[in-house]
C-alpha positions in Angstrom: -6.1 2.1 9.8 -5.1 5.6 11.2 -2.8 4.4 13.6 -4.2 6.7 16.0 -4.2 4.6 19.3 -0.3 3.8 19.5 -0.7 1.5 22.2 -3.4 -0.8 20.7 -1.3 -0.3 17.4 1.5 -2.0 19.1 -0.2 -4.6 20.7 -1.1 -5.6 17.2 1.6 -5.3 15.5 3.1 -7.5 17.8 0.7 -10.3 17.7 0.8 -10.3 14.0 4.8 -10.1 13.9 4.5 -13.6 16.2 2.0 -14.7 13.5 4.1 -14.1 10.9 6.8 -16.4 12.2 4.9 -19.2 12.8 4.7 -22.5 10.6 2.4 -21.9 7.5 2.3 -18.2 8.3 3.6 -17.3 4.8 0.4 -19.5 3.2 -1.8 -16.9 5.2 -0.1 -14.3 4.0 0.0 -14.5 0.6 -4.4 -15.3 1.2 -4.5 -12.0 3.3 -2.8 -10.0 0.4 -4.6 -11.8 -2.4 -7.8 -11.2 -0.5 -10.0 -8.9 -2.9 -11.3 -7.3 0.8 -9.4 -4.6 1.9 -9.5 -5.2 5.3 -7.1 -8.2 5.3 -4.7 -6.0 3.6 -3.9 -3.7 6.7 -3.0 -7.1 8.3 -0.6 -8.2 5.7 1.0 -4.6 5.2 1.9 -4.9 9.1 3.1 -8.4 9.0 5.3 -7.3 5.8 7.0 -4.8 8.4 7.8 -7.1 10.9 9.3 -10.1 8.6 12.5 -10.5 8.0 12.0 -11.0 4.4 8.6 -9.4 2.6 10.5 -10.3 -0.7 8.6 -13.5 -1.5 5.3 -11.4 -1.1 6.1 -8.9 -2.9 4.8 -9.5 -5.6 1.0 -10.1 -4.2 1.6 -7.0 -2.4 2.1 -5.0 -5.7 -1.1 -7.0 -6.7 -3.6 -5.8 -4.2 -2.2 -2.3 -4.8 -3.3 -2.9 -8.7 -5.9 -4.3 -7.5 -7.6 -1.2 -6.5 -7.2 -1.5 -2.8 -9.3 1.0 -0.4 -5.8 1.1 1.8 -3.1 1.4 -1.5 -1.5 4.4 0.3 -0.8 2.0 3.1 0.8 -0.5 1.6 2.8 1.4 -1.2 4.3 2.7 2.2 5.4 -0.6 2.8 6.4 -1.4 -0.8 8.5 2.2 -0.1 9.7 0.6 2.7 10.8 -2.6 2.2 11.0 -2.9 -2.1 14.1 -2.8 -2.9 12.7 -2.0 -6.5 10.0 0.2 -5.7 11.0 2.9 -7.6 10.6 0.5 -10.9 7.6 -1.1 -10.1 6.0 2.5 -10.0 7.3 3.5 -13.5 5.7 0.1 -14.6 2.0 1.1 -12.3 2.8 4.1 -14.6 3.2 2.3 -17.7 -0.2 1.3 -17.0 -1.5 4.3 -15.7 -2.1 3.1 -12.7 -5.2 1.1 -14.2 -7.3 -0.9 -11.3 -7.3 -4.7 -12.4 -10.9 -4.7 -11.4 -12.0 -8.3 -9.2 -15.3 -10.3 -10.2 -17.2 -9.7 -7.1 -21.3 -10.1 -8.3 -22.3 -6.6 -7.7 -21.6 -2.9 -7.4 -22.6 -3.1 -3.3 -20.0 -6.1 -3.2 -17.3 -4.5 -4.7 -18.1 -1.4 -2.7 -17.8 -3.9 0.6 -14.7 -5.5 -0.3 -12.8 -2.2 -2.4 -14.1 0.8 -0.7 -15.9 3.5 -2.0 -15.3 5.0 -5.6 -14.7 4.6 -9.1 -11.8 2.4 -10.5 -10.6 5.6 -11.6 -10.9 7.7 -8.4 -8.7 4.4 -6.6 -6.0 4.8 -9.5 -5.9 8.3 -8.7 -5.8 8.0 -5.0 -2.7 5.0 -6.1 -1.1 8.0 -8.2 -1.1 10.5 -5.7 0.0 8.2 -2.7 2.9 7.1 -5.5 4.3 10.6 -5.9 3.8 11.9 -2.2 6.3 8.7 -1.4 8.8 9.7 -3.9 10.4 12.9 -1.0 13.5 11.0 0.0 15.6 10.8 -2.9 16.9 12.7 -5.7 16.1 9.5 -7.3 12.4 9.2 -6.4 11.8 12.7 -6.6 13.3 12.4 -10.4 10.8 9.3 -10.9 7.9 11.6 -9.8 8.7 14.1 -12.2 8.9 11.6 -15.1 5.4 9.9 -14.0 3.4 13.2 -14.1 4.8 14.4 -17.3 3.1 11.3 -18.8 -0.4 12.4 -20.5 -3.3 11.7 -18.3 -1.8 12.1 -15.4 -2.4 15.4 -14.1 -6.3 14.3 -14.6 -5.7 11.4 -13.1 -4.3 13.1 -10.1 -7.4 15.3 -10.1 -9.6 12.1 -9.6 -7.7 11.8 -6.2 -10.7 12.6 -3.6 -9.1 10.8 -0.7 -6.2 12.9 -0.5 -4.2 9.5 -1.3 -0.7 11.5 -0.7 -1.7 12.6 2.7 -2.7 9.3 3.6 0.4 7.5 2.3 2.9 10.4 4.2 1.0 10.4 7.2 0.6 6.5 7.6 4.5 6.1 6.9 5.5 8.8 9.6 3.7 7.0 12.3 4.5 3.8 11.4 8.0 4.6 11.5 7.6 6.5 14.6 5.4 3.5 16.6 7.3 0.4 15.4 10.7 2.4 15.3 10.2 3.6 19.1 9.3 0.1 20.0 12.3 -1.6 18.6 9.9 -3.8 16.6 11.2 -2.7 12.8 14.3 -0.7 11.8 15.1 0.6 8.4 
């Protein structure tokens, strides 16, 4: 999740990359992303590096994020990555301000196990802040940023943020860059 031990990162990433080529890999896939856990996800946002084409997932990847996913700063890093149409797919998450399509687990400790801690509305503000901290490369993005926290409710919704979502989401895509880059396993 933290990427912290770059050698047994790498190791990973390479056994999922030779995963996600074999036969039926993109069945698995699309279960790891549609998963409500958010375990599985980590697993799919790596494999969605290493691919040669995430398109055809893409959309179940923008579904786990609205989903309320304990790692959404993870993979909006790798819908920042490798959407070609990120940038309107955020303006649409803000369209629905950021709302968490809650799952039908059977309990609040169940949904706590498979989401991660927090309220629906502390994960769409964790979501919103991970959003704007991944729109620094552009003109563009950085324009897109501006328009989404001008919308009402978002500045309070950005308050709700208790994970420090835009840390996450800047810190996870430097070393992700940095490890899969430097081992000539992913290139921009």
């Amino acid at each position: 999740m933290g990427l912290r031990d770059g050698s047994r990162v790498l190791a990973v990433a390479e056994e999922i990359g030779v995963s996600a080529r074999q036969a039926g890999a993109d069945v698995a896939l699309r279960d790891l992303l549609r998963d409500r856990n958010w375990r599985p996800h980590l697993v799919a946002s790596v494999a969605l590096l290493r691919i040669e084409r995430p398109q055809p997932f893409l959309a179940e990847l923008w579904s786990a994020i609205a989903g309320g996913s304990w790692v959404s700063p993870q993979l909006l890093v790798v819908a920042a990555l490798r959407d070609p149409m990120f940038l309107a797919r955020l303006r649409g998450r803000a369209e629905e301000s950021f709302a968490v399509r809650r799952g039908t687990e059977p309990s609040a400790l169940a949904r706590h196990v498979a989401s991660g801690p927090g309220s629906s509305h502390r994960r769409s503000g964790k979501e919103l802040a991970a959003a704007l901290a991944l729109c620094d490369e552009s003109p563009e993005a950085l324009a897109v940023a501006t328009d989404i926290l001008a919308r009402p409710g978002m500045q309070e919704l950005l308050a709700a943020d208790f994970d420090n979502g835009g840390a996450i989401a800047t810190g996870w895509r430097a070393r992700i860059r940095e490890l899969l880059s430097g081992a000539g396993m992913w290139n921009e």
